[in-house]
N, C-alpha and C positions, 0 to 999 in steps of 0.2 A: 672689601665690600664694594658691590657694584654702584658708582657714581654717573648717574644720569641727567640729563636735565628735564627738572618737575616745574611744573606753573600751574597752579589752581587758586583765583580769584580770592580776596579775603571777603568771606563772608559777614562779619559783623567786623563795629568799629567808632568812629566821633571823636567828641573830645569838650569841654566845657564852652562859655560864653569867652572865656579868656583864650582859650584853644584859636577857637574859631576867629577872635580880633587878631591874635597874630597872624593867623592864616590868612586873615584879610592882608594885613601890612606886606607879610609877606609876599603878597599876589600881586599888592602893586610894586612890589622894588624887582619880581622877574620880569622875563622878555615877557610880550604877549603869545608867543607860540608857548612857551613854558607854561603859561599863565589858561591859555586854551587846552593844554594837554591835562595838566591836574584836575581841569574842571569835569572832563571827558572822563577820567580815572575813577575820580570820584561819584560821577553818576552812574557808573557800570557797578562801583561796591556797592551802591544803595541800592539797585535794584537787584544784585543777585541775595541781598540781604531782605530783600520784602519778599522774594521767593522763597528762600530757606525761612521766614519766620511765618508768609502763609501756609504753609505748610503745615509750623508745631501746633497755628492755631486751631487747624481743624480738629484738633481735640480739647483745646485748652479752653476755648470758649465754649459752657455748657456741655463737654463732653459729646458735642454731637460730630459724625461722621463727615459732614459737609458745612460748609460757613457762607455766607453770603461776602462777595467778592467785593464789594464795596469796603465792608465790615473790614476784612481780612488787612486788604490797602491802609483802611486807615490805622488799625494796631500793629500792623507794618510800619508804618511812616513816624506811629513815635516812640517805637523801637529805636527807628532810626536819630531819633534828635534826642534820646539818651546821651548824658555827657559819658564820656571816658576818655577821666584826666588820668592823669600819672597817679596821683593822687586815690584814683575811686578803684583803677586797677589794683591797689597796693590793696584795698580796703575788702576785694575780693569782684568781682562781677558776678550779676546775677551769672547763676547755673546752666538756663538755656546757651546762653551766649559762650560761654566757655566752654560747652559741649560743642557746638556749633563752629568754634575755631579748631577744636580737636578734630573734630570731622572734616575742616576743608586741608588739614594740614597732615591727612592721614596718620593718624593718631587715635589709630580704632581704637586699643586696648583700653587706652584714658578715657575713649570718651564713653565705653560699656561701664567702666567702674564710675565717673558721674552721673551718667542715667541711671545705675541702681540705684544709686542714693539718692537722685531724685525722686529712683518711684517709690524708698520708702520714708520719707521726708512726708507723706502727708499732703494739705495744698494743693489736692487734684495732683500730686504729683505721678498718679498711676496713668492718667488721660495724657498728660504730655510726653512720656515716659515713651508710651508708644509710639508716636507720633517720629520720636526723637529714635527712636530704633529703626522704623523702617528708613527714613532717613540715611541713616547709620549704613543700611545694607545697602537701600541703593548706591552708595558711594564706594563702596566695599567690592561691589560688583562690576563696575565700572576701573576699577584697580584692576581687576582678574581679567577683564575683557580687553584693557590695554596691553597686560601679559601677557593673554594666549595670541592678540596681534602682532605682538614686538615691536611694540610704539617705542619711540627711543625720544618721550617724554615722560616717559615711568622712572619713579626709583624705586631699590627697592625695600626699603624700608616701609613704604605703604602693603605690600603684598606680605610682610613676613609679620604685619599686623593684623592682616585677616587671621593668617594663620594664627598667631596669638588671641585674638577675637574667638574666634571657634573654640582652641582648650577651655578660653574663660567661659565659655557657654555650655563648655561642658561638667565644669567644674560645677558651676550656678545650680546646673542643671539635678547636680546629682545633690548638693547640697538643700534644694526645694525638695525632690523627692524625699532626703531624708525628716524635713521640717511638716507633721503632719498638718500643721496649719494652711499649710501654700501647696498641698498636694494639687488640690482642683484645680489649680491656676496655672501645671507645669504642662497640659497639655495645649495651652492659647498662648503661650507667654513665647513672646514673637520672637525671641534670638531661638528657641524649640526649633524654628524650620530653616534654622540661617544653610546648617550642613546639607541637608536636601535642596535648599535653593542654587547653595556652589554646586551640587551634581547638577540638578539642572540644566544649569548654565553651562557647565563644561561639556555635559551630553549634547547642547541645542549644538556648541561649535564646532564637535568634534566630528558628529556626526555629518553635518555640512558640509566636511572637508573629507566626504566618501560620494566618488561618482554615479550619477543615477546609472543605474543597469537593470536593464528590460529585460528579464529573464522569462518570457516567454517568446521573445523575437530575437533571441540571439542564437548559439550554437558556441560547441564546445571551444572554438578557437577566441571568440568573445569571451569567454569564460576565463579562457586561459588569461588572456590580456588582461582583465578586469583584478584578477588575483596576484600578477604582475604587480601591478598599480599599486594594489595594500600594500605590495612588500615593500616595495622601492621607492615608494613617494608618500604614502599615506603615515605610515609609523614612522619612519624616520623626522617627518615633518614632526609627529607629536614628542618623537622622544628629543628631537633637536629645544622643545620649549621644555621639556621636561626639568632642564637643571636650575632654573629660575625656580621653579616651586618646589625643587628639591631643598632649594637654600631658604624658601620661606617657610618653611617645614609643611609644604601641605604636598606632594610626591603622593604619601599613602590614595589621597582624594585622586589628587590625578592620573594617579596610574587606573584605579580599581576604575574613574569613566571612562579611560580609554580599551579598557576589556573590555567594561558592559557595553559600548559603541559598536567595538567588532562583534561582540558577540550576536548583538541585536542585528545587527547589518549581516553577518553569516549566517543569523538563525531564519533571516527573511529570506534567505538565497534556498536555503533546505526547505522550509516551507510551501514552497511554489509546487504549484500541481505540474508545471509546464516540464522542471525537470526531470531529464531520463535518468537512467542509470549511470550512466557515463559521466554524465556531467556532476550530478551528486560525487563520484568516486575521486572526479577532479578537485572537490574541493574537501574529501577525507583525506587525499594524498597531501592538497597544500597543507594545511592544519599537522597533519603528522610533523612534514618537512617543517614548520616553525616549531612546530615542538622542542623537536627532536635538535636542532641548529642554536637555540639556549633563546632566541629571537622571542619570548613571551611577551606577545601583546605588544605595549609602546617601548620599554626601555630596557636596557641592556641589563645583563644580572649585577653586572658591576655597579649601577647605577640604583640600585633597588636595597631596601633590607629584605630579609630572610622570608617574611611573612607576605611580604607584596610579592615578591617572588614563586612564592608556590600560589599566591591568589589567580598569577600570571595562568600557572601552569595549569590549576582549576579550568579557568576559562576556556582553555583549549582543549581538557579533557572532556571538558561538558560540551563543546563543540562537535569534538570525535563519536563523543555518544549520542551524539543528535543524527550526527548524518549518517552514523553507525545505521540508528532505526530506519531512516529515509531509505537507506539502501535495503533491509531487509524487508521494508514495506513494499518498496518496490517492485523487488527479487518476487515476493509471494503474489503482488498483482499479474505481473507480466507472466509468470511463471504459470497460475492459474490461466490466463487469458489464451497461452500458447496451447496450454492442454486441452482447453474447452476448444480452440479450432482445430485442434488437431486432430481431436475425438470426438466430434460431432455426431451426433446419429443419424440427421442429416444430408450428410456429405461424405465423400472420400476423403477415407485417411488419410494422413502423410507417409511417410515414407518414414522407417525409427530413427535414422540417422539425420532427417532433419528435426526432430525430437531430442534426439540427444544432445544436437546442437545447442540448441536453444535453453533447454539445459544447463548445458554446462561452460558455454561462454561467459554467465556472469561470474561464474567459481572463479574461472582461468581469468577474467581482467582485477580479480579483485583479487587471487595469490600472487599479481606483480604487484599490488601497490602492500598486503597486508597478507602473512600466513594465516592471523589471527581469525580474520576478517573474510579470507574465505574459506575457511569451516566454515566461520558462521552463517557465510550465505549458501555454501553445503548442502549444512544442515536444513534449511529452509528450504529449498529445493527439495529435499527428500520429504520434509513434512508436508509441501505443498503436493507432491505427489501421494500421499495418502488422504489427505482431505477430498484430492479430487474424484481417486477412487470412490471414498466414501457415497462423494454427491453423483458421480456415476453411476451407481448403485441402484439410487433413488432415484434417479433420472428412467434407470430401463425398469423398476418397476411402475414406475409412472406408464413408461410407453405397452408396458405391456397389457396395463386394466385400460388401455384406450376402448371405445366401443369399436366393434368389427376388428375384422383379423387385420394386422397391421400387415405391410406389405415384407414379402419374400426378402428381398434386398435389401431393407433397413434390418430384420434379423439377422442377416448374412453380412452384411456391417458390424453390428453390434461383435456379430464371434470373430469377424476378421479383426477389431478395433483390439479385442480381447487377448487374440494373440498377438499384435502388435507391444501393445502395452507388457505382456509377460516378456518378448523377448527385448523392450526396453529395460523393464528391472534386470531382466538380467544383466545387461551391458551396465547399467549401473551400479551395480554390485560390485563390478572390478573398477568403474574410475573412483565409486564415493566408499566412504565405509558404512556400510550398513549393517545396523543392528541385528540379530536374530530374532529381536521382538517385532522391527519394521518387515523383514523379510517374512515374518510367520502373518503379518497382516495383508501384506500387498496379496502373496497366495489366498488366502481367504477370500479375500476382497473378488479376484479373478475367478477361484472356481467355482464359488456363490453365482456371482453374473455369468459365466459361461453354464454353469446346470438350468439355470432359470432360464434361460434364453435357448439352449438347447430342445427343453423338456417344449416350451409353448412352440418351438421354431417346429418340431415335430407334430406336434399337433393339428397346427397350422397346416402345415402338409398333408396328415391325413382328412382332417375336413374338406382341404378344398380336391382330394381327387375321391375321396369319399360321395363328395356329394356330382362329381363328373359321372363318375362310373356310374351312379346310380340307372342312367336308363342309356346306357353305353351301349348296350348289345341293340337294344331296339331303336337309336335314332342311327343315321349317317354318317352326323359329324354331332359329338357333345362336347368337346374340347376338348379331350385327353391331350392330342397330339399337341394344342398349344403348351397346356401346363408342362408339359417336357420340354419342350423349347424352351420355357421357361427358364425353367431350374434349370439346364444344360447352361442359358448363358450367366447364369447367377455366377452358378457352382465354379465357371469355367474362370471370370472375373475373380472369383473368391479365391480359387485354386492359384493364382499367380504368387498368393503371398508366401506357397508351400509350406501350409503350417501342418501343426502334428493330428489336429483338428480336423483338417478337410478332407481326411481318408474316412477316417471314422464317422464323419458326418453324411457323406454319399453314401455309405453302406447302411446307414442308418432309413435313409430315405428311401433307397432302393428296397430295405426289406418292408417297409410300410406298402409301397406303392404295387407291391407283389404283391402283399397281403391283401391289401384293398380288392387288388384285379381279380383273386383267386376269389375272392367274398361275392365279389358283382358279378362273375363269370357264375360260380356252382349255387346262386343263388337265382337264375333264371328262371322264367315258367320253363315247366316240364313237357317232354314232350312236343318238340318245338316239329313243326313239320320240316322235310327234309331241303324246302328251297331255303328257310328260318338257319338251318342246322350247316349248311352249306355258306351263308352267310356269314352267319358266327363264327365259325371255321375259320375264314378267309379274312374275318377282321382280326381274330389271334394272334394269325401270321404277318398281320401289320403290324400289331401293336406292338409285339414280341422284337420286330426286326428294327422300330424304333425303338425300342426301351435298349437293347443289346447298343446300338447305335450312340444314344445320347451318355449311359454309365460305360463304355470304352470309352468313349470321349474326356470325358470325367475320370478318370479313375486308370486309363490308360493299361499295360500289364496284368495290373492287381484284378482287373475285373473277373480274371480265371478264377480267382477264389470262390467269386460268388455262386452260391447254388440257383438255377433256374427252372423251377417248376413247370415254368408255361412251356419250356422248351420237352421238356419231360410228357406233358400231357399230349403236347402238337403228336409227339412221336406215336403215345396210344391211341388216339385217337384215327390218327392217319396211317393207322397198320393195317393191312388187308387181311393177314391170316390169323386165326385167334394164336397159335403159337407164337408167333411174334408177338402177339398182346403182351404174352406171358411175359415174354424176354421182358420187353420195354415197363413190364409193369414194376418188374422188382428192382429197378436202379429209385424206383418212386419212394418204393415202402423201405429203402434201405435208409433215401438221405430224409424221408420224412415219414420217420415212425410214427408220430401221431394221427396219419389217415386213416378216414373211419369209413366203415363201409358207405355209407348213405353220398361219403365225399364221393369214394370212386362210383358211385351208382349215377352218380348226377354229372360227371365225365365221360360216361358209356350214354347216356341221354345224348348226347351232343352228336357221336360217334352216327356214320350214317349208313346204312345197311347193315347193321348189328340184329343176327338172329337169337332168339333165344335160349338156345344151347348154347351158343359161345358167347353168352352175357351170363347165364351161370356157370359156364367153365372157369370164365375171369374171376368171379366173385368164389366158386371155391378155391381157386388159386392165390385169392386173398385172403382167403380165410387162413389157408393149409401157411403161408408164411408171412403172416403180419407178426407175429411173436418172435420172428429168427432176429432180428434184428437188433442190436445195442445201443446202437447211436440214436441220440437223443438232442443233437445239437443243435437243432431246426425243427421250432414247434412250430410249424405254418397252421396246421390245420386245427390244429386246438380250439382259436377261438371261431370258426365258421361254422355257423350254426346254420345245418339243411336238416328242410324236413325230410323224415324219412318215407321210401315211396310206396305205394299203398301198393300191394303185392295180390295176387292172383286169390280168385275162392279156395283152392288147392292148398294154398298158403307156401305153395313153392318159391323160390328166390330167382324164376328166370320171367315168372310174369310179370 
């Protein structure tokens, strides 16, 4: 047994009229230093004695909470000239008093079992009772607080009576619960909060001896340092006091405040907004590393039973599942954050591989610290990229009910973004494992937003050359020639990212903007006089040698596939001899079987010096082979609706 040196004041004491005359005699046969020393002795026990009994008074007098200080002093003071002969001790001393020595002599257990019986003695003895309890704890506490200091004026026989103190409170405790008379009294009845008060207390010190850390003005090498520190000086120090309240049986208390300390103090570190990811994963990785090294919490397994042990390891698993979430919370903000800049409707794209990245750098930092741990942030990464899709979704229907047609280039965004994003899933398909359920959505998601975006991008395009063309032939300049520039430099920007889309999309356009031309061309006034007819001529041949101009450019090779009318008409039109009409007519009616007589009638309108014999030789040579033909792949003329032209009194087909 540990032997220390203890010194705590005697709180009560005296002795009779006979006492006190020896004590006279004998004060005058010592020296006068001896004689001044006991006088001094004596007045420090009276007055720590008027302090421990104003104390009990404040309940003992009238039951009230506070006492007048006067009052107090004076039932102090004749407390104090109470005899205690040999004699009256033998006889028993009143109960205050001998709780009261139990108390200064750390002799908690004795002095719980005399204040029960005081408080059920009757005689107010429930108002002193408490009085005598708190008492009791503060003194109790001041035991613990010398321990976790390592005052080396502690024994320990005080400390291993707390601990016996607590069982007896809890014994009491269970014993009122059982007595249905004293039930109502077991939730006030002051030894109830003694075990919360030692956490407490042990939480206020332990805590205090964990360094402040600014964890929004540090970085990860702070971090580092700071988790150093818990290992190597913080536990250690707790588990070094550990085996002092091992031997007073309270270890279970001290270890379980030394978890809830860290965990508290780890749980404030993951809770910070300030932390990144990085720093979060530095302190999943510490937390494993003590795990996993037997290091639970304050003390060593050797040092613990069974049940504190795994409480240990509790602690740290609900640590790991804390910053587990931190991390995946994170993982899903920054991961959204990256997609929405990346994806902007706004802005230019990224580039996929700086997508990827970003990505999948958090997987890769977090399968070195956990395999476990990155699936799981994996996982989240892929579901954070379908939620995005989702809201993407709903972001381009949003943009596309805006009022007014939205601009060229934020469409051409939108499909460029589109295949972007497809040939991201696909690269993720081979780092992450992805479901066939995720894989059947993210598709969805994509040809949804690329049809929809498509179908208005084309529209878009037919209104605005729709409404250019409209008086195209009769002004100078109506802007055809910008809105090609246009789209040339869209298309051409768009075109960089070689997707499988921007073939199919200029060919798309090109056949609108044909269509259109061919609708605004054969839908002229009639009859246009021959400076009119020379005019229109010569703007064909412009327009024709830009549109050939701006889809080579675009379209590069492949633009031989496309069929071109206008070049087809230039040819009839600009033929001197009606035989050659003929020639040049039937490549017309080969690759567009749908032209109807009234089309070619309103093509021969244009033509200038066209007599009327060789405008009915043409038209019967429309007639005799517009039926030869099969190919039907190119319905141009379908929807152009010309009126048909009002023909001679004769009712012949050349007036």
């Amino acid at each position: 047994m540990r032997k220390t040196k203890h010194s705590w004041a005697a709180c009560v004491g005296g002795g009779n009229k006979k006492g006190e005359k020896m004590a006279g005699e004998d004060a005058r046969i010592l020296p006068k230093a001896t004689h001044e020393e006991r006088k001094n002795q004596e007045a420090k026990r009276k007055g720590k004695l008027k302090t421990l009994a104003g104390k009990l008074l404040k309940t003992v007098v009238g039951g009230k909470e506070t006492v007048e200080k006067a009052r107090a002093e004076d039932v102090a003071g004749n407390l104090l000239k109470r005899p205690t002969s040999k004699k009256r001790v033998e006889r028993g001393m009143p109960a205050e008093e001998t709780i009261c020595r139990f108390i200064e002599q750390g002799k908690f257990l004795e002095a719980c079992d005399e204040i029960h019986n005081l408080e059920h003695s009757g005689n107010d003895g429930m108002g002193k009772s408490e009085s005598l309890y708190e008492l009791l704890a503060e003194r109790m506490w001041t035991v613990v607080a010398e321990a976790l200091s390592g005052s080396d004026t502690m024994l320990l026989e005080p400390l291993q009576s707390v601990g016996e103190s607590l069982k007896w409170e809890k014994k009491k405790e269970a014993e009122r619960l059982g007595n249905s008379l004293e039930t109502d009294s077991v939730s006030t009845w002051s030894p109830n909060f003694w075990r919360k008060d030692l956490e407490e207390k042990l939480m206020q010190y332990m805590t205090a001896q964990i360094p402040l850390f600014d964890s929004c003005n540090t970085g990860e090498t702070a971090l580092k340092e700071h988790l150093n520190h818990l290992e190597m000086t913080f536990l250690p120090s707790l588990e070094q006091r550990s085996d002092v309240f091992k031997e007073a049986g309270l270890l279970v208390t001290y270890a379980r405040c030394c978890h809830a300390s860290l965990c508290s103090h780890l749980a404030t570190l993951i809770d910070s907004n300030c932390f990144s990811f990085s720093q979060s994963l530095l302190i999943y990785e510490w937390s494993i590393k003590m795990y996993e090294s037997g290091s639970q919490a304050c003390v060593r397994p050797r040092h613990m039973p069974q049940h504190s042990l795994s409480f240990g390891a509790q602690c740290l698993v609900w640590i790991l599942l804390r910053t587990e979430e931190k991390l995946l919370a994170i993982t899903r903000k920054e991961v959204r954050e990256a997609l929405k800049g990346a994806f902007d409707i706004g802005k230019p794209p990224f580039a996929d591989a700086a997508v990827i990245e970003i990505l999948t750098e958090k997987t890769e930092a977090a399968r070195r610290v956990s395999e476990s741990l990155s699936e799981k942030v994996e996982a989240e990464c892929l579901e954070e990229c379908l939620r995005f899709l989702e809201s993407y979704e709903d972001e381009v229907r949003s943009f596309l009910q805006l009022d007014g047609c939205p601009q060229i280039c934020s469409s051409l965004r939108i499909l460029e973004n589109c295949c972007l994003l497809r040939t991201l899933w696909h690269k993720l398909t081979y780092i992450y494992s992805v479901s066939t359920d995720q894989n059947f959505k993210v598709n969805g998601f994509l040809h949804r937003i690329e049809d929809d975006i498509m179908e208005h991008f084309l529209q878009t395009i037919s209104s605005k050359v729709k409404g250019t063309l409209k008086d195209h032939f009769k002004k100078c300049d109506s802007g055809f020639d910008h809105i090609l520039e246009s789209l040339m430099q869209n298309f051409l920007t768009f075109g960089k990212k070689k997707t499988d889309l921007y073939e199919a999309l200029v060919k798309a356009v090109n056949a609108i903007i044909i269509a259109e031309y061919m609708q605004a061309l054969l839908t002229t006034p009639r009859k246009p006089s021959a400076t009119q007819r020379r005019r229109i001529v010569n703007k064909i041949e412009e327009d024709h040698r830009m549109m050939q101009t701006v889809f080579k450019e675009c379209l590069g090779p492949a633009v031989g596939s496309l069929k071109d009318p206008i070049k087809a008409i230039l040819e009839l039109i600009q033929t001197s001899d009606p035989e050659g009409m003929k020639i040049a007519l039937l490549p017309i009616l080969k690759d567009f079987p749908d032209l109807r007589k009234e089309h070619l009638s309103a093509m021969l309108d244009i033509k200038d010096s066209l007599s009327r014999e060789d405008r009915a030789a043409l038209l019967r040579a429309f007639h005799d082979n517009c039926g030869e033909s099969e190919t039907e792949a190119n319905l141009l003329f379908a929807d152009i609706e010309v009126k048909p032209r009002k023909y001679g009194l004769c009712g012949c087909l050349c007036c």
